[in-house]
N, C-alpha and C positions, 0 to 999 in steps of 0.2 A: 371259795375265795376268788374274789374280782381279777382279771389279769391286767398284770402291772400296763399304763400308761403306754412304755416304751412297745409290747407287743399289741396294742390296739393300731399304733402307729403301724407297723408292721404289716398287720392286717390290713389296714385299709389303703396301704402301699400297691400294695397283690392285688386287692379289689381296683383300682383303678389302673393298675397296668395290665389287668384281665380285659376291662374294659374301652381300652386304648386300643387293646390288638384286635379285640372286637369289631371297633370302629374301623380300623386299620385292613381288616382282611374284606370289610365290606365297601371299603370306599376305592380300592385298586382295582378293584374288578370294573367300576362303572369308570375309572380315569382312562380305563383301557379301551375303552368305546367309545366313549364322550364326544371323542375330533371326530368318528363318523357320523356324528348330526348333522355334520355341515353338509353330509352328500347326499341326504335324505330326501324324495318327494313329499309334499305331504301328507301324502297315502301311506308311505314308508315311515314316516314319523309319528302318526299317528298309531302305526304297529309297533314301534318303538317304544312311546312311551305308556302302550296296555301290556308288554312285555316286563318295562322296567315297573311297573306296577306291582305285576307279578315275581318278578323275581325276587323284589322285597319283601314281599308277604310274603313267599316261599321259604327264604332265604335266612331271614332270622330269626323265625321259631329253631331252624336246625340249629345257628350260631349258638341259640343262647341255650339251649337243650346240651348244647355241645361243653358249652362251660358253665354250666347249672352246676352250682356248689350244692357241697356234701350237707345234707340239712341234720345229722349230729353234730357235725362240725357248728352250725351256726348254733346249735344250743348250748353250746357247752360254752359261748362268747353271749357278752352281756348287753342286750338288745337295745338297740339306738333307737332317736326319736322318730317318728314316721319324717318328717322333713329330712333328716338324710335319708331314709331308703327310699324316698322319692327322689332321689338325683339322679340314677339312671334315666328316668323317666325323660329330662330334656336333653340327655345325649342319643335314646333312642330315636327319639323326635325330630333331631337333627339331622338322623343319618334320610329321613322322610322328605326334611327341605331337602336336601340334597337333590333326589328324584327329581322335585319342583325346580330347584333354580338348574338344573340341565336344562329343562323345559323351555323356561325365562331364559336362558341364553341361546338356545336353538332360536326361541322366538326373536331375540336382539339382530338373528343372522340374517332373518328373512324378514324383513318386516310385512310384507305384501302377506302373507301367510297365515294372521294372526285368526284371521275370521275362520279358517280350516281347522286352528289347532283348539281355541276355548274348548271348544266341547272335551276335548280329550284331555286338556289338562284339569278340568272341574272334575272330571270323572275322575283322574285319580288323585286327586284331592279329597276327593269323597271316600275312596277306597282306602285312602292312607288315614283320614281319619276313626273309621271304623278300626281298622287292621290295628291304630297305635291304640285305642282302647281295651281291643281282645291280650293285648299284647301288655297293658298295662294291668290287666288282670292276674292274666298268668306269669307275670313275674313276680308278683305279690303271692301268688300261691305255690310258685316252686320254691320260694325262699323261704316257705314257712310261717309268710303274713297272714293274717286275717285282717280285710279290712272290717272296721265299722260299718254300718248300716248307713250312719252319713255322709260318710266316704264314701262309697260309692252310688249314694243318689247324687253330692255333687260330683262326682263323676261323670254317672252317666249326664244329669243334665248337660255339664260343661258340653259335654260328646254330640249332645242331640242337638245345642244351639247352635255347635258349630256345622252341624250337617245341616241347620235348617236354612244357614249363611250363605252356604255353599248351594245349595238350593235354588233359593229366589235367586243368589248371584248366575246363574247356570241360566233360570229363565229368563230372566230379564237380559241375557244375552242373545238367546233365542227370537225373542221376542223384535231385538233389535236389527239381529238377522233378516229376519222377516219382512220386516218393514222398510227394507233397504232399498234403494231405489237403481234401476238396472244400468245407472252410468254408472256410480259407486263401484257394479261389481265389473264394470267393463276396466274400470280405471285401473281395480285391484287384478285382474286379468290380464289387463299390460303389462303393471309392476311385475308379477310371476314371470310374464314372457321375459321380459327384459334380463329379471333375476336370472334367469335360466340360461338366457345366450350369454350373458356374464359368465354364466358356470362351463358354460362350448368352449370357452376363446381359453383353449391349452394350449403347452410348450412341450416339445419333448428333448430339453435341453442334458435334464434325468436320465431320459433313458439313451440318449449318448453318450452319456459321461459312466454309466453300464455298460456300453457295447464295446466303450474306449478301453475301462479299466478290462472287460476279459482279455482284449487284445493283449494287450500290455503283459499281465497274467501270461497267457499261451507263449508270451515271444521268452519271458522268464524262463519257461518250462525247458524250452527249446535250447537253453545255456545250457541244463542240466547235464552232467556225461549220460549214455544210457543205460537205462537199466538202474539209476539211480532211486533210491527211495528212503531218501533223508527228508527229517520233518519240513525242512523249508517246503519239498518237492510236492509233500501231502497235503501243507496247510493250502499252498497254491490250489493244488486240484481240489480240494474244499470247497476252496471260497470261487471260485469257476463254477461248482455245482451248483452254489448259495445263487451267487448274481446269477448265471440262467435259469433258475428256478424264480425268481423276484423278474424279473425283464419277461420269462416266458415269451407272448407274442405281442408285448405292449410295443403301439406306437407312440404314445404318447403318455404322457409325466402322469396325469389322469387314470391311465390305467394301470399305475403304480400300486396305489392304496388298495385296490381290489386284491391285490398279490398279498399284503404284508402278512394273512397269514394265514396259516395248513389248513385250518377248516372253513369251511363258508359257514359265516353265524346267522346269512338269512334264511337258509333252509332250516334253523332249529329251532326247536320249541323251548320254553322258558325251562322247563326242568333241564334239558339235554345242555342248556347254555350254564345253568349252575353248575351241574355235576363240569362243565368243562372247563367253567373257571377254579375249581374246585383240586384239578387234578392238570391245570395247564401249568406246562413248562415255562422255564423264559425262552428258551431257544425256538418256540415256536412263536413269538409276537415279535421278533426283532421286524424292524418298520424297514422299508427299500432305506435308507436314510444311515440306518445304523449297518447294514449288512456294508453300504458301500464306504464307512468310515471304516468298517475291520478288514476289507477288501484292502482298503487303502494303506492299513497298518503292516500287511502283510507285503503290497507292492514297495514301500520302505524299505520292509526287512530284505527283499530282496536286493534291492536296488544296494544296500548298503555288502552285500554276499557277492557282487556282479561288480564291482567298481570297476573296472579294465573298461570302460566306454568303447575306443577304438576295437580292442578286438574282438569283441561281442559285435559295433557295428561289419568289420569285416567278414564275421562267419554272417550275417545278414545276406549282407551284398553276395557272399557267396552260393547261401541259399538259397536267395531270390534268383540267380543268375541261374543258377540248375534249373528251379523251377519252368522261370522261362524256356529254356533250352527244351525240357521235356514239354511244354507245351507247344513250341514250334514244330517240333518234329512228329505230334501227336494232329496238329493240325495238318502238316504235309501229307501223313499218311489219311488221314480222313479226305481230303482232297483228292489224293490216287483213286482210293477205292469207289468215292461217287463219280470220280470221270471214268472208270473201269465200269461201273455200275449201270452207267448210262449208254457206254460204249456195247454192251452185252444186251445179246435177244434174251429176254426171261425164258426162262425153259417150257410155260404155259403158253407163249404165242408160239411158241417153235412149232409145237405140240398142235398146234390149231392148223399152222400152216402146212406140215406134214399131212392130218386127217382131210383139211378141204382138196390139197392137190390131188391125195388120192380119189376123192369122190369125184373131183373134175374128169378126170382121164377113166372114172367107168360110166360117164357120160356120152352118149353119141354127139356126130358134130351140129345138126339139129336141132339139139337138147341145150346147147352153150349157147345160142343167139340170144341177146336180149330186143326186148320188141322196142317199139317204137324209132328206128334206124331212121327212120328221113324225120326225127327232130333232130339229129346229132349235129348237121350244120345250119339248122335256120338261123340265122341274125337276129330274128322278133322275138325270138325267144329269150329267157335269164339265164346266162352257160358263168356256169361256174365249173373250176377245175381244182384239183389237189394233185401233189406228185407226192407218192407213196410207197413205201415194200413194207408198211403195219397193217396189216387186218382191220384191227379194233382202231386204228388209229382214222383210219381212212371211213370206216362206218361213222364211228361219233363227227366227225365233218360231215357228212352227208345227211345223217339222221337227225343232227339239230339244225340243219341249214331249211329241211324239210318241214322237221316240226312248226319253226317259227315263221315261215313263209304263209303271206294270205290268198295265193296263186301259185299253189303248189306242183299244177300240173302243166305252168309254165316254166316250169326248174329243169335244166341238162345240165348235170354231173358228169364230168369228165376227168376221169381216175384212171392218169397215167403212172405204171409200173415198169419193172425188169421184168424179162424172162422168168427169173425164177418164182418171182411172188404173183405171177399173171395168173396164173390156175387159182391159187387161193382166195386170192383177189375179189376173180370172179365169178367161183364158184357161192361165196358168200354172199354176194348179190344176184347171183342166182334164186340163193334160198331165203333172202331176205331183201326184197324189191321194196325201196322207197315209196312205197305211197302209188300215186299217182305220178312224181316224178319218173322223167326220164335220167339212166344209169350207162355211160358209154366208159369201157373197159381201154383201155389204151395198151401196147406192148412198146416201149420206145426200140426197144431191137428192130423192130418194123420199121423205123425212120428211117428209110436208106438214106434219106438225102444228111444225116449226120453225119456221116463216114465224113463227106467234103472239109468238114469244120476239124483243125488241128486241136482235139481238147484233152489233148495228154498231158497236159501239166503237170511238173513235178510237184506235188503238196510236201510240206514241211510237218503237217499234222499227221496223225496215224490215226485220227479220229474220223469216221466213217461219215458222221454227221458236213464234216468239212470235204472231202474227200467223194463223195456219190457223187457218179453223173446224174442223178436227179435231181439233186438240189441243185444242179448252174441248169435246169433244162428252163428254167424261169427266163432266161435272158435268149430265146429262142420261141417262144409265144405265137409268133406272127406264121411261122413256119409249122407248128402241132398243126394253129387253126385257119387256115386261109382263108377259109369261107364267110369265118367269124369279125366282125365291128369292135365290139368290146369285149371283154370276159372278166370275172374277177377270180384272182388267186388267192388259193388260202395254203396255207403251211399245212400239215399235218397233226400240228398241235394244236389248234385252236378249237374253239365250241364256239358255235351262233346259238342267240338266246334271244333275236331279237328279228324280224322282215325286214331283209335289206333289196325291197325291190326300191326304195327310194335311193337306191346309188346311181342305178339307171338313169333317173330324168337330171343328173347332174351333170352342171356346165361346166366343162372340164378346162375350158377358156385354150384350146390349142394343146395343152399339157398330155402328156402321155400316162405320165403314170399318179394317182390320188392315193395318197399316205399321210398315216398320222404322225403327227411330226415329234421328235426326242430330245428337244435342244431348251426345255426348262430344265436349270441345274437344279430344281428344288424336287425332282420326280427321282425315282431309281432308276428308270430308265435313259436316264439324259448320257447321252452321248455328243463330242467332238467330232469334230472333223478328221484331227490329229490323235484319236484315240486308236485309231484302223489304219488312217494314211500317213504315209510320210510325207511329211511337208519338208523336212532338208533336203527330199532331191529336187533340182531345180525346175523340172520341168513338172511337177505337182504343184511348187509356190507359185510359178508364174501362172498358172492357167484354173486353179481354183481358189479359193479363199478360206482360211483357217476357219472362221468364225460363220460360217455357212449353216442355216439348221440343217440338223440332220433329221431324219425319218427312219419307218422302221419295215420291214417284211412282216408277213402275217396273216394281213386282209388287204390287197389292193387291188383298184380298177386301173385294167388298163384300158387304153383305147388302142389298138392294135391299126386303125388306119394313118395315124399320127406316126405309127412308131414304124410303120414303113417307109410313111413320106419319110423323116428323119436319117433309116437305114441305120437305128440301133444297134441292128445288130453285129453290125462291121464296126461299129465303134466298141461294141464290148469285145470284141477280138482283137483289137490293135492294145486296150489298155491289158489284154487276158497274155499276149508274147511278151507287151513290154515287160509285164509285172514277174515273167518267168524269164528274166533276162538279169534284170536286177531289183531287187527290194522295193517295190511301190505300196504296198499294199500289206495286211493282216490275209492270214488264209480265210476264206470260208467267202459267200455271196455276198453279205450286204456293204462291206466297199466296194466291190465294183459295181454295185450296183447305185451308191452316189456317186461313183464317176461315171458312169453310162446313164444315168438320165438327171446328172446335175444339169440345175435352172430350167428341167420340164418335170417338176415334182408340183401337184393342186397341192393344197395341207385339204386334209379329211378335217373337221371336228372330233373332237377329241372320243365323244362316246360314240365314235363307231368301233375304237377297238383298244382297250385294256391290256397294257404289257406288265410281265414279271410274277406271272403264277410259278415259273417252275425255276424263279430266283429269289424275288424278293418276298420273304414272309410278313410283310409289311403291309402290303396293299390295302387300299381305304377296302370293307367291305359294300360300302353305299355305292361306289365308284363301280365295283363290280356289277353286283344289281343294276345300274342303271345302262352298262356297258353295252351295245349290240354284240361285240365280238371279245371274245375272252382269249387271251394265247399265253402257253403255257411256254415262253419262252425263255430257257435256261435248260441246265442237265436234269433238272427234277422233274423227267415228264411225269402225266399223270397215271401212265399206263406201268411205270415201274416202283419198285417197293421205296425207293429214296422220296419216292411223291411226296409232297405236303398234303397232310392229311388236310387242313383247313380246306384247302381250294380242290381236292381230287372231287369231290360228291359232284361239285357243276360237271363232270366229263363222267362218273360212272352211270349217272341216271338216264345216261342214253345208251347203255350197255345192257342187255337181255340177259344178265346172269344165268339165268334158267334154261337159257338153252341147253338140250344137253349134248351138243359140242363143246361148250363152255367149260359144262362139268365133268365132264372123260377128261379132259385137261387139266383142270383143277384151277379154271382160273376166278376168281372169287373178286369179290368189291374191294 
């Protein structure tokens, strides 16, 4: 007996709502990819759609295997005309355009692009039509059909004319390819460039408005009482994991898209992309877009749990206040410990200095002469000087001044120390003699004629650096060298990298002393007049000028007959009592040294010598390179552990690590 009317209805209800979700389960998966056409090269696209080729053919034998009806079941139901069991057939079909018109709108995106993609869209055209034939086969024989013998020659023919359509259409494309002419593809080469710097010109307006809401988020958290762990408190830390996970290290809105989800689908091959669609979550495709819509639902709920605005801003302010406080007080102390840092011998030169004094004193007195004694005052010669109590510090002056020199054994070195660093001193240049240069050891204790000069000056600093009779022995030059014309002084912190016998043949126009000058405020170097001297007492405003360049210590030439004629150095004793009588002056050398040779200052050009190795971490590196003279002036010499790594390598590579003095002492790069 036939079943009643009412259950065929029934039936064929089932059959197309089978065939809805059919559709339905294969058309979400390719909506979820679809927007990444647009970011495709055409190389990428073209992987794209032999991927989406495949995944179809893959993909819906399993679908429809998957809801292949029961074939008792269809017999015990009273069989229809083949016109309806072919109506599958053009919604299978359709799910094929589909494939295609992705294609056709990737293609709408680019237009420049079309001549890359034909071939790959023909080709899977061709595959789709093959694939809806096998597929039109086997659905006729899962359900229990037999076709006729007519049926499926017009079948296959329909199949073959349209593959032989698709065919000529494929060549005749080729063909036109071919014959194209080489402006054509210059012209279509610009279109891509163009398309492409189109696709460059991003915003990261996104991933601000990501960095905004954590903040926001985090300052919520911070209402919380502690120890709190109420759902508001969880969902926050959620959605703080969500958006850093989505923002990761994007700079910009563009690297957005790449984030939206947990697996990279270009490392996957078409089977591993079904099984994933197959088995993918929702919570792993939420887009940056939607995560920061639930972010946003969430900073609501807070906001509406926090109302009290003022006193949530006052524990802010309160916050913030501490914070600072602990940060001031964290910078105070980091400040101590580098001026303390600076102030201390490292325990490795102590250690050097100890070993060479002892080897000095099992020397005979014989054994301590250095040779060459009648260069030490010739005039014709290049005398440079350094005032020293560093070992290594006093070598690296010497040993790069050497190196860079093209008249090397025209070079007298004059390394004046104390007492107690005088053995070490010069024992080390005993056992490492510059070259061919001459090396004359100096002991300032020997200066009797110092005793005459009152240079007891009370210092206000307890920094040694400001404080040493060696560092004011600068302002007594004429008196070390009497023999001597000119000389040039270097600090103890600097490196030559450069032959400066061309400071020599400079015309010094009268001036005494040649210095690079500090007075561009765009350098870090740039110094005031008024930054060292006071100008409220009156007898500084009257007799110099605020706005004066200033210069710096380091590397300069004097001319030593200039600065007798003058009698300099009565002048730096009268500003040296006044300044110890009352407040003139900043402690340390280089103010009195603009008021002892203000308006007899040459300017140097500027690359003869580079300031702010051992302050500013700044410095241009080209600047350096091209420098003659490099000075490591600030607390971070190069020789102590606070050093800036950046800049220590120009001062250690004049350093013989290997010695092994060096290494009994442990002293390393």
């Amino acid at each position: 007996m036939p079943p009643p009317p009412t259950m065929k209805k029934i039936r064929r209800w089932q059959r197309t709502l089978i065939l809805a979700l059919l559709s339905l389960s294969v058309v979400a998966p390719l909506i979820f990819v679809s927007h990444r056409l647009n970011f495709l090269t055409p190389d990428g696209r073209r992987d794209f759609l032999d991927d989406l080729s495949s995944f179809v053919r893959i993909l819906l034998p399993k679908l429809i295997s998957a809801y292949k009806p029961d074939p008792l079941k269809l017999s015990a139901i009273e069989q229809e005309s083949a016109e309806e069991l072919e109506e599958p057939k053009q919604v299978v079909y359709k799910e094929n355009d589909f494939g295609v018109a992705i294609s056709n709108n990737s293609e709408r995106t680019n237009d420049s692009e079309d001549s890359l993609t034909d071939g790959s869209r023909s080709n899977l055209l061709e595959v789709n039509e093959v694939d809806h034939h096998e597929r039109q086969v086997e659905e006729a024989q899962q359900k229990g059909l037999s076709l006729t013998d007519g049926d499926k020659r017009n079948l296959n023919e329909t199949v073959m004319h349209n593959l032989d359509i698709s065919t000529n259409s494929q060549s005749t494309r080729s063909e036109n390819i071919e014959v194209g002419d080489k402006q054509s593809d210059r012209k279509a080469t610009r279109r891509h460039q163009n398309s492409r710097s189109q696709y460059r010109k991003v915003t990261n307006h996104k991933v601000e408005e990501i960095k905004d809401q954590i903040v926001r988020a985090r300052a919520y958290l911070s209402f919380a009482p502690p120890g709190s762990n109420s759902h508001l408190v969880k969902e926050l830390k959620l959605r703080i994991k969500d958006m850093e996970r989505v923002a990761g290290e994007a700079t910009y809105d563009s690297d957005l898209p790449r984030r939206m989800y947990s697996v990279n689908l270009c490392d996957m091959n078409c089977e591993k992309k079904i099984e994933l669609f197959f088995n993918l979550k929702t919570s792993e495709v939420h887009s940056a877009l939607q995560k920061m819509r639930h972010m946003e639902a969430s900073l609501s709920k807070a906001n509406r749990a926090f109302p009290d605005c003022s006193s949530m801003a006052s524990k802010l302010h309160a916050m913030n206040h501490n914070v600072e406080e602990q940060l001031r007080s964290q910078q105070r102390q980091a400040t101590y410990l580098v001026h303390l840092a600076a102030r201390t011998t490292p325990k490795g030169l102590h250690c050097l200095s100890m070993r060479l004094t002892a080897d000095y004193f099992a020397l005979g007195p014989e054994q301590r002469k250095f040779p060459n004694e009648n260069k030490f005052n010739d005039p014709k010669l290049y005398h440079y000087a350094v005032f020293s109590d560093n070992v290594l510090a006093s070598a690296v002056v010497v040993n790069s001044t050497v190196s860079a020199a093209k008249e090397e054994e025209k070079i007298v070195f004059h390394v004046v120390t104390n007492s107690l660093y005088f053995p070490a001193i010069s024992m080390w240049f005993l056992l490492n003699p510059p070259g061919s240069a001459t090396v004359h050891i100096q002991n300032m204790d020997n200066f009797k004629w110092l005793s005459k000069y009152s240079t007891s000056k009370k210092y206000d600093s307890n920094d040694p650096r400001y404080t040493s009779e060696l560092n004011y022995l600068r302002f007594y030059l004429p008196e070390i060298f009497p023999a001597l014309h000119k000389i040039v002084l270097f600090d103890h912190d600097v490196v030559v990298q450069q032959d400066l016998s061309g400071l020599w043949n400079a015309n010094m126009e009268g001036k005494v002393i040649g210095a690079v000058q500090t007075c561009e405020e765009s350098e870090s170097s740039f110094r005031r007049m008024n930054m060292l001297i006071n100008f409220s007492d009156p007898f500084i405003a009257k007799r110099f000028d605020v706005n004066a360049c200033t210069w710096a210590f380091g590397m300069n030439l004097f001319d030593l007959q200039q600065w007798r004629r003058h009698n300099l150095t009565a002048v730096y004793h009268k500003y040296l009592q006044m300044g110890s009588k009352r407040p003139l002056f900043n402690t340390g050398s280089l103010p009195l040294g603009w008021l002892t040779f203000y308006n007899k200052t040459m300017v140097l050009d500027r690359r003869w010598q580079v300031l702010g190795l051992g302050s500013d971490s700044a410095v241009d590196g080209n600047e350096i390179e091209q420098s003659a003279v490099i000075h490591y002036d600030g607390v971070r010499k190069p020789w102590l552990d606070i050093a800036m790594r950046r800049y220590k390598n120009y001062w250690t590579k004049f350093v013989n690590f290997d010695c092994p003095l060096l290494q009994r002492c442990n002293l390393q790069a």
